[in-house]
N, CA, C and O atoms as a Maestro MAE file, in Angstrom:
{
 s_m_m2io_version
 :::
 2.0.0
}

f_m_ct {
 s_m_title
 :::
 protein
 m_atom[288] {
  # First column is atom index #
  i_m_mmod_type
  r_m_x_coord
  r_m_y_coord
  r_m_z_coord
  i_m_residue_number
  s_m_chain_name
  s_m_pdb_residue_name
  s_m_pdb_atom_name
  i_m_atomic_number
  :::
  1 25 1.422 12.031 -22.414 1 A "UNK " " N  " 7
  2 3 1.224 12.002 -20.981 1 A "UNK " " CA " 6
  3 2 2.514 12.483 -20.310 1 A "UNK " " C  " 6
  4 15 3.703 12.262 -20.541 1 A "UNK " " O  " 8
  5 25 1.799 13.292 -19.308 2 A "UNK " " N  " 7
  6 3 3.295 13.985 -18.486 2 A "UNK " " CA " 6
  7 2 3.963 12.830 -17.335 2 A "UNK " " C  " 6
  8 15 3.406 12.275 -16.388 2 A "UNK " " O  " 8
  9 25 5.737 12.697 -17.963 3 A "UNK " " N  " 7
  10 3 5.945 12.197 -16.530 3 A "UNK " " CA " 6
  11 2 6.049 12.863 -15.326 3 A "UNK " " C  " 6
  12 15 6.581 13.965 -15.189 3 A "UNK " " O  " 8
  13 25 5.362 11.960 -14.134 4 A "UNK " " N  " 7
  14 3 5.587 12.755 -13.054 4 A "UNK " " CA " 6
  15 2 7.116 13.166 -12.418 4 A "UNK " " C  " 6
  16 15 7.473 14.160 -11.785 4 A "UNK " " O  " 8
  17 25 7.653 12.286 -12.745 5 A "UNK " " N  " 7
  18 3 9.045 12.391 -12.606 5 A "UNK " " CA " 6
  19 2 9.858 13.740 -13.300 5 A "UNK " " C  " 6
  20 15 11.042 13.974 -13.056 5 A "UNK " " O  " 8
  21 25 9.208 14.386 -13.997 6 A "UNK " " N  " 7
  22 3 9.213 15.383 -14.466 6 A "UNK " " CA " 6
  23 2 9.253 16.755 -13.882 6 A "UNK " " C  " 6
  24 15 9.854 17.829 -13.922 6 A "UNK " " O  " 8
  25 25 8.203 16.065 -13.278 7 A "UNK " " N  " 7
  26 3 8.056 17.546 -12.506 7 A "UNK " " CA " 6
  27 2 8.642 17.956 -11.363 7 A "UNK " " C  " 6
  28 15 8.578 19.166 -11.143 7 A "UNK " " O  " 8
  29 25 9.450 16.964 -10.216 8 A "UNK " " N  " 7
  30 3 10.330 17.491 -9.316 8 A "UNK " " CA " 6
  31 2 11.501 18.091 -9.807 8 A "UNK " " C  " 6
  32 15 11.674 18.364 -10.995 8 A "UNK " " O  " 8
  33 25 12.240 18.282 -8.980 9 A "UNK " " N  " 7
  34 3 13.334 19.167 -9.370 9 A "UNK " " CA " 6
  35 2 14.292 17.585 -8.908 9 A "UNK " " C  " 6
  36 15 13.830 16.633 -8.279 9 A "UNK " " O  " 8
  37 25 15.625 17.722 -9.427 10 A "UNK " " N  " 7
  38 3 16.506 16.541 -8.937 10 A "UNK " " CA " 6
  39 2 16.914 17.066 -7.523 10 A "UNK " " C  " 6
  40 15 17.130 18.246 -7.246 10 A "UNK " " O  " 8
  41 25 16.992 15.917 -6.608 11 A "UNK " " N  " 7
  42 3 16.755 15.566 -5.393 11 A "UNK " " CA " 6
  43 2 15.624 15.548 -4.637 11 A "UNK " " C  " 6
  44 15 15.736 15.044 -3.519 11 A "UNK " " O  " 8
  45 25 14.863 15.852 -4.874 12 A "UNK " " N  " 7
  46 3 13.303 16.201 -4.499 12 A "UNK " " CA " 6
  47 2 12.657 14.774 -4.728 12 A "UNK " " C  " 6
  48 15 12.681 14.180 -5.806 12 A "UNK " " O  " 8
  49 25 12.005 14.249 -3.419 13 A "UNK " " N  " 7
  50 3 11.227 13.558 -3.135 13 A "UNK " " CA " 6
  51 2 9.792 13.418 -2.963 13 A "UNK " " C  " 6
  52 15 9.235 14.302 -2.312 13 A "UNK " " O  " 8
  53 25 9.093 12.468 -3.428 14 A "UNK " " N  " 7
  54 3 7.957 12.773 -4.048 14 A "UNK " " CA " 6
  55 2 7.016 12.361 -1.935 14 A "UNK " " C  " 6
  56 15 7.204 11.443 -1.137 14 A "UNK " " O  " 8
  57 25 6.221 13.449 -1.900 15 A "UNK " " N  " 7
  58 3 5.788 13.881 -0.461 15 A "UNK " " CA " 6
  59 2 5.170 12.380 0.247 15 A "UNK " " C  " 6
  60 15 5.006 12.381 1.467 15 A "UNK " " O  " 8
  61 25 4.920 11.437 -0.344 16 A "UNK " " N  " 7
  62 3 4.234 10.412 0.102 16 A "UNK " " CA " 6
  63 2 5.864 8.838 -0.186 16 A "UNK " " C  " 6
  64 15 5.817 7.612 -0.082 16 A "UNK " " O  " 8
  65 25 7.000 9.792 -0.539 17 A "UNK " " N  " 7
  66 3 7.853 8.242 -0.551 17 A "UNK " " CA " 6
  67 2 8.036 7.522 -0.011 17 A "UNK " " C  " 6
  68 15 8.265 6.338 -0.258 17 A "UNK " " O  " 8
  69 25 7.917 8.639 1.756 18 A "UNK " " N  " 7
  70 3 8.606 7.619 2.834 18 A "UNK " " CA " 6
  71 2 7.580 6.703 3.181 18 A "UNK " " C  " 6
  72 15 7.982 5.605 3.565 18 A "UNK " " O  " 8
  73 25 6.276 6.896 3.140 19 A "UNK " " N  " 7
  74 3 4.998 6.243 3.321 19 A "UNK " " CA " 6
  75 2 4.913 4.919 2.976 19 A "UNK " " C  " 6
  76 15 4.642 3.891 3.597 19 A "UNK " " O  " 8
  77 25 5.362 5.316 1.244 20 A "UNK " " N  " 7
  78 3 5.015 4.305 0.380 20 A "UNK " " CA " 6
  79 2 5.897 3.053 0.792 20 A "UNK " " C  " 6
  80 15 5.486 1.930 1.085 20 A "UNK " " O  " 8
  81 25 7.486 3.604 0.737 21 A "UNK " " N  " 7
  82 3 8.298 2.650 1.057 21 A "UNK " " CA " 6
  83 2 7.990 2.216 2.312 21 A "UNK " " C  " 6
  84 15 8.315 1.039 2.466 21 A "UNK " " O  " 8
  85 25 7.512 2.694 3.217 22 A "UNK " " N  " 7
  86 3 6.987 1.782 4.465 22 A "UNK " " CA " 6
  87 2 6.159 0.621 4.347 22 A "UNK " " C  " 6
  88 15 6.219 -0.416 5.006 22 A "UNK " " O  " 8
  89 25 5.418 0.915 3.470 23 A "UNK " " N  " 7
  90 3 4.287 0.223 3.118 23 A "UNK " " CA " 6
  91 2 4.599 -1.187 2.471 23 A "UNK " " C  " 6
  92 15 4.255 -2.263 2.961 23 A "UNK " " O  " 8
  93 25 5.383 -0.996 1.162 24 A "UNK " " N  " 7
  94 3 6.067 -2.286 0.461 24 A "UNK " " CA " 6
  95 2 6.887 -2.793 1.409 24 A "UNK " " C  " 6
  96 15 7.078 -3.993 1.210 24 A "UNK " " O  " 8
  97 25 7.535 -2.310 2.501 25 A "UNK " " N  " 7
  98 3 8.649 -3.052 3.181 25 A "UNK " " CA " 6
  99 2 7.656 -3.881 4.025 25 A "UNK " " C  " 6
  100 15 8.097 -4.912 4.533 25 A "UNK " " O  " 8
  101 25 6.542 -3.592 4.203 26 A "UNK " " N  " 7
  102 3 5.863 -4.520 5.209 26 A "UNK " " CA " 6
  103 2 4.942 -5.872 3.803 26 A "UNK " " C  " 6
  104 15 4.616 -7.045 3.989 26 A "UNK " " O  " 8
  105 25 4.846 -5.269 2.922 27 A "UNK " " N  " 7
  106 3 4.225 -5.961 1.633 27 A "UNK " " CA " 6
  107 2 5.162 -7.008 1.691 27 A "UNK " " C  " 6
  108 15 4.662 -8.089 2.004 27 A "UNK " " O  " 8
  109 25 6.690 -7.009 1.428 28 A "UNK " " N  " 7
  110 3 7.947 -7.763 1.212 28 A "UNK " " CA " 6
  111 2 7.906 -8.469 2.286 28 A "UNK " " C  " 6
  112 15 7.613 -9.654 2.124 28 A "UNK " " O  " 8
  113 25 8.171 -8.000 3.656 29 A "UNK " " N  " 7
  114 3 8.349 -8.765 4.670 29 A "UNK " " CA " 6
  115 2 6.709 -10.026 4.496 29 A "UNK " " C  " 6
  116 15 6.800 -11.212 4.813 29 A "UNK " " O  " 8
  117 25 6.004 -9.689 4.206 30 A "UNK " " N  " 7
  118 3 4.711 -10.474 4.910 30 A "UNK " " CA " 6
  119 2 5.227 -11.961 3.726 30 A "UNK " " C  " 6
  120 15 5.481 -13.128 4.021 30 A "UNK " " O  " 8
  121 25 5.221 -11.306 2.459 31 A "UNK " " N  " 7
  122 3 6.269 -12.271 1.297 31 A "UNK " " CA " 6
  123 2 6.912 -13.042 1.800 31 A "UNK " " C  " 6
  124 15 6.904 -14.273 1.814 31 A "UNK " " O  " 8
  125 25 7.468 -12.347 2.214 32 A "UNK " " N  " 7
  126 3 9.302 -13.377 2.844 32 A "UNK " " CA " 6
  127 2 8.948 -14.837 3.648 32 A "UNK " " C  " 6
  128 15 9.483 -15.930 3.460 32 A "UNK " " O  " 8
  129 25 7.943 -14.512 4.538 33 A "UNK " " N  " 7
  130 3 7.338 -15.104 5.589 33 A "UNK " " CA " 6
  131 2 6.499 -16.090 5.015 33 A "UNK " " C  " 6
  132 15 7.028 -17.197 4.911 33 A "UNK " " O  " 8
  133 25 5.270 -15.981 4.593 34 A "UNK " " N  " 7
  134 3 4.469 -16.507 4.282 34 A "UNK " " CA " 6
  135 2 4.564 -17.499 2.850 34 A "UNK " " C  " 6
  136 15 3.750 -18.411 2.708 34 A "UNK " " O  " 8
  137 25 5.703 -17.212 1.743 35 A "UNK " " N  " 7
  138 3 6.049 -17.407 0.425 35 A "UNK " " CA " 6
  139 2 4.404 -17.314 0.042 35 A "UNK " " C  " 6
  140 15 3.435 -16.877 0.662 35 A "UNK " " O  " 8
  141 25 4.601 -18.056 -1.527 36 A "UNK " " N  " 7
  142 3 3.743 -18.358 -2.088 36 A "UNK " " CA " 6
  143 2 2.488 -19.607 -1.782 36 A "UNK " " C  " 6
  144 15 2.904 -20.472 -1.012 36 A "UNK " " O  " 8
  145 25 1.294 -19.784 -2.180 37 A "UNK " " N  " 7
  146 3 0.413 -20.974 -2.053 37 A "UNK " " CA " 6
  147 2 -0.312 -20.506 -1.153 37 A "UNK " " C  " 6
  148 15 -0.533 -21.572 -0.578 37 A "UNK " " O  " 8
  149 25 -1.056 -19.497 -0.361 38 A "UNK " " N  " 7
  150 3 -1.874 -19.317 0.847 38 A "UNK " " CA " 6
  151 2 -2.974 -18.696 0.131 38 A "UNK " " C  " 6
  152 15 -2.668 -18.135 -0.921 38 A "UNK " " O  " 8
  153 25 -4.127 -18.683 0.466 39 A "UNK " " N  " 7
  154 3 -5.451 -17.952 0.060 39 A "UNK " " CA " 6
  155 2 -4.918 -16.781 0.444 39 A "UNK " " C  " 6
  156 15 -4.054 -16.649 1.312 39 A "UNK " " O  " 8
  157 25 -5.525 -15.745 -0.323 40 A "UNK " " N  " 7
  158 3 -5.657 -13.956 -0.228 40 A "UNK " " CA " 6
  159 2 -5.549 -13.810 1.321 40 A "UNK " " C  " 6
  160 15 -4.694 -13.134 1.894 40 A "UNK " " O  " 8
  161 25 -6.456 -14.479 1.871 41 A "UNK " " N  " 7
  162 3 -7.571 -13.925 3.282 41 A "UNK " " CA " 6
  163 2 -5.961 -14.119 4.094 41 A "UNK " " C  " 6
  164 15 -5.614 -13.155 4.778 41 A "UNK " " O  " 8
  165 25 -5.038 -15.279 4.028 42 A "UNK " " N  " 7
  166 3 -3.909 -14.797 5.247 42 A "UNK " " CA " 6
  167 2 -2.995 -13.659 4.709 42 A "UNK " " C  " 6
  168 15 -2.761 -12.751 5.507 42 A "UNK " " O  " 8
  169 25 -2.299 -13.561 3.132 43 A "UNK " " N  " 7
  170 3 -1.992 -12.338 2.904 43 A "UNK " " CA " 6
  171 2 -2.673 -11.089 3.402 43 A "UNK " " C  " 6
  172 15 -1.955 -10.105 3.579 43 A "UNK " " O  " 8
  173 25 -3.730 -11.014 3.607 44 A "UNK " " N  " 7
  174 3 -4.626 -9.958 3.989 44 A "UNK " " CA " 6
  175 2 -4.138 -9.830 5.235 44 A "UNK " " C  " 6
  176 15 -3.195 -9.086 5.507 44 A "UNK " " O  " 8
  177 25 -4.756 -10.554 6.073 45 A "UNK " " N  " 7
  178 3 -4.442 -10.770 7.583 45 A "UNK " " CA " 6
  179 2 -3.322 -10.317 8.210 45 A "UNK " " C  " 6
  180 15 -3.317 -9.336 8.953 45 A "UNK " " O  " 8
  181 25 -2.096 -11.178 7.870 46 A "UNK " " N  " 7
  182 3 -0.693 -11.203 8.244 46 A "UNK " " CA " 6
  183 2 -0.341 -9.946 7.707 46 A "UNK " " C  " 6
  184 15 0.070 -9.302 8.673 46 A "UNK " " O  " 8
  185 25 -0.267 -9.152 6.556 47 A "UNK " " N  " 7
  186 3 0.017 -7.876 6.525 47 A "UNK " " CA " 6
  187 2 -1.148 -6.406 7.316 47 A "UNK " " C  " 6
  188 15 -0.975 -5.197 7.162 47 A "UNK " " O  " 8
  189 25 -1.795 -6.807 7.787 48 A "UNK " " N  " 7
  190 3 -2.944 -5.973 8.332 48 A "UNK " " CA " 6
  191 2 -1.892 -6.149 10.039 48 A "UNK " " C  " 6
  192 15 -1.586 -5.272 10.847 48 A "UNK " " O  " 8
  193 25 -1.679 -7.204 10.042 49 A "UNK " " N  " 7
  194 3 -0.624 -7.155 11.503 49 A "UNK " " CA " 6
  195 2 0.496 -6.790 11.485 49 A "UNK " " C  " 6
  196 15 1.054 -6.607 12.567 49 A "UNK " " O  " 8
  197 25 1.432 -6.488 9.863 50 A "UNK " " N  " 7
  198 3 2.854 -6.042 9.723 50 A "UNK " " CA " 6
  199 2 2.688 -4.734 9.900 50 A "UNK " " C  " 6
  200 15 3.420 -4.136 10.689 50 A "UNK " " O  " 8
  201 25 1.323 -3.836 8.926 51 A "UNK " " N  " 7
  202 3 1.448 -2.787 9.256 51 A "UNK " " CA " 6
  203 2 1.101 -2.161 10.297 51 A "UNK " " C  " 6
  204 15 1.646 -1.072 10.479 51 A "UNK " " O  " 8
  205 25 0.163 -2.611 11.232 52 A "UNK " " N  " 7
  206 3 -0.163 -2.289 12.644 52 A "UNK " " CA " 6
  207 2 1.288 -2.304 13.321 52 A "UNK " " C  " 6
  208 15 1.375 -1.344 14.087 52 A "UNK " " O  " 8
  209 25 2.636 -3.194 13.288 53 A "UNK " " N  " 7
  210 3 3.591 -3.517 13.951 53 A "UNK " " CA " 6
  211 2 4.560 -2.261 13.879 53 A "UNK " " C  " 6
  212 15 5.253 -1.727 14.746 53 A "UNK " " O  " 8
  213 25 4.322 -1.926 12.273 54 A "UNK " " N  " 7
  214 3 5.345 -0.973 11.897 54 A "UNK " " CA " 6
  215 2 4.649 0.613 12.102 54 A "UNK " " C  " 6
  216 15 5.196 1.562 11.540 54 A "UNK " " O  " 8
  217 25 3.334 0.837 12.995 55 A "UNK " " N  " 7
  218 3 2.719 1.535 12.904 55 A "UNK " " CA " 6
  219 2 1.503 2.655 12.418 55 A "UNK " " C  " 6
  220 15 0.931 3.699 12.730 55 A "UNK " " O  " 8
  221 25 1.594 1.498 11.337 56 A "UNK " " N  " 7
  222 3 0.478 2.573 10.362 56 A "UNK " " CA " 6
  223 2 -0.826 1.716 10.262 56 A "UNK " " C  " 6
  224 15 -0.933 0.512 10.029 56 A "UNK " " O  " 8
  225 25 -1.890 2.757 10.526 57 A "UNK " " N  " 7
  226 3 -3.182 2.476 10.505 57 A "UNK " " CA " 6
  227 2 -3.582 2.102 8.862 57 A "UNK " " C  " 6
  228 15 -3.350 2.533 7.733 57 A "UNK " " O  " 8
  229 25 -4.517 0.749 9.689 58 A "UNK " " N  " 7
  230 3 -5.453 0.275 8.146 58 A "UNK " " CA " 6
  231 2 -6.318 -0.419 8.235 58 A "UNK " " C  " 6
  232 15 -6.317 -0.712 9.430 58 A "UNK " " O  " 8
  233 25 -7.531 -1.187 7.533 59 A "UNK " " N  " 7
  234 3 -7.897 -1.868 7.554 59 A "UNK " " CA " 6
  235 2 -8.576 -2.775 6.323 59 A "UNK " " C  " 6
  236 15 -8.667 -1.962 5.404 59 A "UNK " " O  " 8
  237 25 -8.828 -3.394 6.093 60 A "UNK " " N  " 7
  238 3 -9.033 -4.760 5.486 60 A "UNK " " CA " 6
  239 2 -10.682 -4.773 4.790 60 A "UNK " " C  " 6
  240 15 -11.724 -4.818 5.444 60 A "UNK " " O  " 8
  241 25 -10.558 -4.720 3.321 61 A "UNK " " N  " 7
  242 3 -12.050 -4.699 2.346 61 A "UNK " " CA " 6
  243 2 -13.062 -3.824 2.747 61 A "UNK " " C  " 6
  244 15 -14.262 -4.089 2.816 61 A "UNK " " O  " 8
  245 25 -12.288 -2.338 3.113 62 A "UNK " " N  " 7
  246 3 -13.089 -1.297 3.187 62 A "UNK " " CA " 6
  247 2 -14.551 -0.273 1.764 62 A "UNK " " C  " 6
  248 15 -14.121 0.099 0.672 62 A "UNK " " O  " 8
  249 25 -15.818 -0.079 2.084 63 A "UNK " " N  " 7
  250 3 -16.245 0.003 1.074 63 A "UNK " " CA " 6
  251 2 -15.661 1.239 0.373 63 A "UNK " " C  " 6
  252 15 -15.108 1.979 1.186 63 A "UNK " " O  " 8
  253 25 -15.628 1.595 -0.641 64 A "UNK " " N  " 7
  254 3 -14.791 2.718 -1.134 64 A "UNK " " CA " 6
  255 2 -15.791 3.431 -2.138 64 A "UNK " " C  " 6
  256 15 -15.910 2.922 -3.253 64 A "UNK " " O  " 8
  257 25 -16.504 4.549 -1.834 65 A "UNK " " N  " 7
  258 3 -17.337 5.250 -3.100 65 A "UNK " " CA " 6
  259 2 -16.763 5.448 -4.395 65 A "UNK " " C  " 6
  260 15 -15.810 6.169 -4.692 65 A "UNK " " O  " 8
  261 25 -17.666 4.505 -5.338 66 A "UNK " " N  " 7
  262 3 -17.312 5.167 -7.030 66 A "UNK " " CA " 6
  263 2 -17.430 6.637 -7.562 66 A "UNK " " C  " 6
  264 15 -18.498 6.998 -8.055 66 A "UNK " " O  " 8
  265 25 -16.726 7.204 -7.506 67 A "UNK " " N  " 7
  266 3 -17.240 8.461 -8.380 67 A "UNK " " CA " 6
  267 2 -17.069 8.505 -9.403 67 A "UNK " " C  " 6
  268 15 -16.537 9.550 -9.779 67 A "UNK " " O  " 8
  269 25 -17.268 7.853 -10.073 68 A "UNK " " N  " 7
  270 3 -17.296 8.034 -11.862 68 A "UNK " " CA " 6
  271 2 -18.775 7.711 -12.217 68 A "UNK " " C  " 6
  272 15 -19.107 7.626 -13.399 68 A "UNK " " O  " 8
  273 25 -19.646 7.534 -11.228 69 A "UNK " " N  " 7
  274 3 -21.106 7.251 -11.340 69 A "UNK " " CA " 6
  275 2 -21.827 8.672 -10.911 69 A "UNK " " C  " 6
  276 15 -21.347 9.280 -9.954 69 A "UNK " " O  " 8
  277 25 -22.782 9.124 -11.489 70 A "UNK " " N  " 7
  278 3 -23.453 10.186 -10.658 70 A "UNK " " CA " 6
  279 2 -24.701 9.879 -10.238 70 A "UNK " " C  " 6
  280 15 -25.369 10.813 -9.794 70 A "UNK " " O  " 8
  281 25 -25.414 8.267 -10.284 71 A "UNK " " N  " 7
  282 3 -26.591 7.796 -9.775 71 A "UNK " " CA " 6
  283 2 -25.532 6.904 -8.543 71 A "UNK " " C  " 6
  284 15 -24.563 6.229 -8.893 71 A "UNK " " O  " 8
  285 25 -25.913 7.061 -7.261 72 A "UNK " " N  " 7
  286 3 -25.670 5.632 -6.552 72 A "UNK " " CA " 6
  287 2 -26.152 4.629 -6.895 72 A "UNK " " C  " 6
  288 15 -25.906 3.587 -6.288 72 A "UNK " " O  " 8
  :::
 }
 m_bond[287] {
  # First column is bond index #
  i_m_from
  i_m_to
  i_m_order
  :::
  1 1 2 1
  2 2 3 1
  3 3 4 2
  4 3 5 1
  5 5 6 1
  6 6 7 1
  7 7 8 2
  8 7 9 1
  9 9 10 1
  10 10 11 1
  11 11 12 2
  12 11 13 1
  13 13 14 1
  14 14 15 1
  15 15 16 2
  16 15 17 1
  17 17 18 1
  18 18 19 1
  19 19 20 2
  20 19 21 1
  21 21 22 1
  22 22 23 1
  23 23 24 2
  24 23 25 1
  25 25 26 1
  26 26 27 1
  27 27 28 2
  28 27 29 1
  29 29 30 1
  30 30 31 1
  31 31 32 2
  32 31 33 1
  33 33 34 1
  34 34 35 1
  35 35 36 2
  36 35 37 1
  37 37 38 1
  38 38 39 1
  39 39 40 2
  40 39 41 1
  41 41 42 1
  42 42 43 1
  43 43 44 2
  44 43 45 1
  45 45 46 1
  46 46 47 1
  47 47 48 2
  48 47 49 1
  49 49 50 1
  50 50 51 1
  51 51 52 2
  52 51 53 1
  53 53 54 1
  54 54 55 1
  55 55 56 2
  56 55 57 1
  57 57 58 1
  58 58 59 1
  59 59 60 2
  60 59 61 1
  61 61 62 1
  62 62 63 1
  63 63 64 2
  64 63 65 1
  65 65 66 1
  66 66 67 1
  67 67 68 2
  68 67 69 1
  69 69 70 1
  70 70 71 1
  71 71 72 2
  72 71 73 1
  73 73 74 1
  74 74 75 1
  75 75 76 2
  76 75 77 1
  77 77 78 1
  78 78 79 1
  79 79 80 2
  80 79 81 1
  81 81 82 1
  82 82 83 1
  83 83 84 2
  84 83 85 1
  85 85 86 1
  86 86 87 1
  87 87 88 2
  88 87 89 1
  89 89 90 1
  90 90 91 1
  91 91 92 2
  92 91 93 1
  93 93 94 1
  94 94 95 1
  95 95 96 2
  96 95 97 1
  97 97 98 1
  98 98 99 1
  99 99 100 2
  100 99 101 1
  101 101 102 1
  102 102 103 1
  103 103 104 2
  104 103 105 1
  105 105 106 1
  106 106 107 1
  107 107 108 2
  108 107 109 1
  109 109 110 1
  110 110 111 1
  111 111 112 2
  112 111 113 1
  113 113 114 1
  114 114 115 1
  115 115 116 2
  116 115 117 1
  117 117 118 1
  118 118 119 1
  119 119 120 2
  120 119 121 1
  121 121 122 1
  122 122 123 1
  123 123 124 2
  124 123 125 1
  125 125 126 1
  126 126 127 1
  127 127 128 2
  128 127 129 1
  129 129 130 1
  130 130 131 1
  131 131 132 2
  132 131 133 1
  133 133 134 1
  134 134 135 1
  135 135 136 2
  136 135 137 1
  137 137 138 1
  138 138 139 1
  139 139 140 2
  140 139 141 1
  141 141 142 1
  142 142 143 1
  143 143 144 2
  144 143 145 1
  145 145 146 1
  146 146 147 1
  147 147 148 2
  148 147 149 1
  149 149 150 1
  150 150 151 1
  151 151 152 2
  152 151 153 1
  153 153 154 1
  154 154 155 1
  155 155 156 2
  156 155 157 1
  157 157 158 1
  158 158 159 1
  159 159 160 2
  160 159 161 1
  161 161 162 1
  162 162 163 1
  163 163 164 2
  164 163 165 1
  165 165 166 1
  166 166 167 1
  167 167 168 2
  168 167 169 1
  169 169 170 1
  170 170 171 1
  171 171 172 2
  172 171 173 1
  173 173 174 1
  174 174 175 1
  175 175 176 2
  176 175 177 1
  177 177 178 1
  178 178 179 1
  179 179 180 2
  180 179 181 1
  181 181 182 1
  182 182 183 1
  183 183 184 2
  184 183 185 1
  185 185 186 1
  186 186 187 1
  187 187 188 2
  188 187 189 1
  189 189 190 1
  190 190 191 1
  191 191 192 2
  192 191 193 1
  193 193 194 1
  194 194 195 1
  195 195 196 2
  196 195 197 1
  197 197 198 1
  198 198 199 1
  199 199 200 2
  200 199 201 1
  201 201 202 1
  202 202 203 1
  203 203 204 2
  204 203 205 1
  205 205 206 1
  206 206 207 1
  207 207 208 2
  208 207 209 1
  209 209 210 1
  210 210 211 1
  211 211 212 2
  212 211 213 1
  213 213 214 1
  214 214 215 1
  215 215 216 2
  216 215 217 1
  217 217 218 1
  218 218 219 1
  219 219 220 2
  220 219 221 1
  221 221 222 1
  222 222 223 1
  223 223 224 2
  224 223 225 1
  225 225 226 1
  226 226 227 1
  227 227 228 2
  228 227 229 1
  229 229 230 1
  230 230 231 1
  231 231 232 2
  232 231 233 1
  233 233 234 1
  234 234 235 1
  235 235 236 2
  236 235 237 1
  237 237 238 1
  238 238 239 1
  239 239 240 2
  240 239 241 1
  241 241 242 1
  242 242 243 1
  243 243 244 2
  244 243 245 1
  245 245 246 1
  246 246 247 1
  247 247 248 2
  248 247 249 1
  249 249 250 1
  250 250 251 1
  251 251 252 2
  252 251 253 1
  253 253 254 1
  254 254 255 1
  255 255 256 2
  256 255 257 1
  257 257 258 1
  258 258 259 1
  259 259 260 2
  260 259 261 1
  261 261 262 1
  262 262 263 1
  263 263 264 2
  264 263 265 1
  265 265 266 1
  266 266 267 1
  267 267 268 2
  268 267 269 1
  269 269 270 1
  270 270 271 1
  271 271 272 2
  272 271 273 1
  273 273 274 1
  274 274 275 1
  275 275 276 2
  276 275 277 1
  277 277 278 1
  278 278 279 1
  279 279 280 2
  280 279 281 1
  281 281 282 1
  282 282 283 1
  283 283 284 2
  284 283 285 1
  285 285 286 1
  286 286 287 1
  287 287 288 2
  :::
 }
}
């Protein structure tokens, strides 16, 4: 298996980093806050409001099509 890491050139950033790291920093923060012991449903919640805060659109147990099926 190819690493992907492979394939940039050194210094080259992979097109979705800054995204991603946006994303975990609001994952971490909701952590920080909330610790451990809460049902899913406020992790869910409370980060559905970090990332709205920090700007990025989302939402919460969206249905998502299988394609590895070719009957629905």
């Amino acid at each position: 298996m190819t690493d992907v890491r492979q394939l940039r050139s050194p210094g080259q950033t992979h097109p979705l980093q800054e995204l991603t790291s946006r994303i975990i920093g609001c994952c971490i923060e909701v952590h920080r806050t909330l610790g451990p012991g809460f049902a899913e449903v406020f992790y869910q919640r409370a980060l559905l409001r970090e990332l709205d805060a920090a700007g990025l659109e989302a939402a919460r147990e969206v249905d998502v099509l299988d394609m590895r099926r070719s009957t629905p």
